[in-house]
N, C-alpha and C positions, 0 to 999 in steps of 0.2 A: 504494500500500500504506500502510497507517493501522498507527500503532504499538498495537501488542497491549496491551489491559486485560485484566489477571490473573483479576479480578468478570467480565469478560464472554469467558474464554475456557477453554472446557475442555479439559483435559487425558484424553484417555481412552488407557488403556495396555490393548491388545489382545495375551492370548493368553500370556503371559511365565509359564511353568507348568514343572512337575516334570521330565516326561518328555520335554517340547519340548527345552527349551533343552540338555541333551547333544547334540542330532545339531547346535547349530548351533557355528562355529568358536568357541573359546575366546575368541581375544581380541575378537569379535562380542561376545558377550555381556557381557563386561569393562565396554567400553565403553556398552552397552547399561543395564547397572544403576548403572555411573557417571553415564549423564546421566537415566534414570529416577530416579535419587535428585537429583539436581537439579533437576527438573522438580518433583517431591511435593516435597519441601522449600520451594522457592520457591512453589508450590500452599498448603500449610500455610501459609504466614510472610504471603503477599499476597492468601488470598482466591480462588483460583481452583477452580470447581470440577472434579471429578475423577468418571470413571467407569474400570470395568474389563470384561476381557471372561475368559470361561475356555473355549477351545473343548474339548467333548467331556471335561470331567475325570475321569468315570471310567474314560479310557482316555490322556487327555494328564494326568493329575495337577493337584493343584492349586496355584495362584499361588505361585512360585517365594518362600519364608520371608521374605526379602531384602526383596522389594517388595511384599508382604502385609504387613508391619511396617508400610511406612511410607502404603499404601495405609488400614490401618485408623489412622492417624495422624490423614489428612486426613477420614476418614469416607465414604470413597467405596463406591460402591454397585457388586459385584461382580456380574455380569451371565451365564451359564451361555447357551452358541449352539450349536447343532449348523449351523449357518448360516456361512458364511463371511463376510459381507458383515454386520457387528451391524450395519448400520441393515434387515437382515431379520426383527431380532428384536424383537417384538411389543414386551418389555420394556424394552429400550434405546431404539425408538422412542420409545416414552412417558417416558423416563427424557428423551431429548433435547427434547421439545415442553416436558417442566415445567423446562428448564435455561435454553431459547432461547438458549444461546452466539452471540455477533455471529464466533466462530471456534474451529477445536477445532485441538488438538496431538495428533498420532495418531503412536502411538510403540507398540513391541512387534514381535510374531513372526507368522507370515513377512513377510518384505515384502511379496513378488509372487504371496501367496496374500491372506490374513486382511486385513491393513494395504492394499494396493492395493484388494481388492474395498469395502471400508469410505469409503475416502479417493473413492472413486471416485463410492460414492454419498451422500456427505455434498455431495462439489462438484454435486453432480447436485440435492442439495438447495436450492442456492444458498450454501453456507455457506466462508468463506474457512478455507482447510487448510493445514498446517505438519507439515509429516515433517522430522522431525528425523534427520539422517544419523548421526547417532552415538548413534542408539537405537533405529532398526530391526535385526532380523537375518533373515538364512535360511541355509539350509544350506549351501549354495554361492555365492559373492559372487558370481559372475556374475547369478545369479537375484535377490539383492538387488540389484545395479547395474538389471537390467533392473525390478523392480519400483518401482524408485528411478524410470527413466525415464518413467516409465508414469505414476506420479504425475503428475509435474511436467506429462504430457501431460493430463493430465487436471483441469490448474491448481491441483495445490498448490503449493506453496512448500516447495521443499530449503532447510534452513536447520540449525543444530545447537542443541542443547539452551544454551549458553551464551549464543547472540544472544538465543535467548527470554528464557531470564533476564535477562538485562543490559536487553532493552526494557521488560520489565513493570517494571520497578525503574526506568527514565529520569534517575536520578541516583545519585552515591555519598554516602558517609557515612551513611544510613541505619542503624537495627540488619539487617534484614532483607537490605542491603547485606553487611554486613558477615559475619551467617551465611553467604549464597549463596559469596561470595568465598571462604570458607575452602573448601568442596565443590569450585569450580572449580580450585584451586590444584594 
């Protein structure tokens, strides 16, 4: 495993919308827009880019205010899928060929629907994958645990949004350091 470049790795947050995120647990979520605003910030400060997904929002609602903030912060391109799997979407595909990411961070809702099917076939792409445990969700941890499992069966990388951080950064004292650290604290 090759330590992560911020320039060659994208962050794409799948699904994290209005009407979703009530059915999933509370503190899921919590933690879910805590390390989502870690990830964009760090995305923002170092260079990485970012895409999003919105399944179905005129029935799931649209991207959750929170991470819509800091989604048009970093200028990410907001993606609309009736598809479960965005790499089935015509526009995402083409969104990923003009990114070429050497790795993406796939973070958002469900795990072991949207997030597994995606993850599933990006590794199917060739492309090295990073699920961050403390920014997926679903409605039932069990079903996240099992989509969690499934990933990693399917060669991503369990890891949490702080290791990302702390690798793209490879050293302290930085400013960029120094913003991330206050978020992590």
């Amino acid at each position: 495993m090759r330590r992560l470049d911020p320039r060659s790795t994208l962050v794409l947050v799948i699904d994290v919308q209005e009407r979703l995120a009530p059915a999933m647990p509370e503190a899921r979520v919590a933690d879910l827009l805590r390390g989502v605003g870690i990830l964009l910030e760090g995305a923002r400060l170092l260079g990485a880019p970012v895409l999003a997904t919105e399944q179905y929002p005129k029935g799931l609602g649209a991207t959750l205010p929170a991470v819509a903030e800091r989604l048009d912060a970093v200028g990410a391109t907001r993606i609309e899928k009736m598809d479960f799997s965005a790499c089935d979407v015509p526009a995402f595909a083409d969104a990923l060929t003009a990114i070429q990411p050497a790795a993406v961070v796939v973070v958002g809702m469900e795990t072991h629907v949207c997030v597994l099917q995606t993850v599933r076939d990006l590794r199917a792409r060739g492309l090295e994958v990073h699920v961050p445990i403390d920014a997926v969700a679903s409605r039932r941890d069990d079903h996240r645990a099992a989509g969690l499992a499934l990933c990693e069966r399917a060669g991503a990388f369990a890891t949490t949004c702080e290791t990302i951080a702390f690798d793209w950064l490879a050293r302290a004292g930085s400013d960029p350091f120094k913003a991330l650290s206050k978020l992590i604290r």
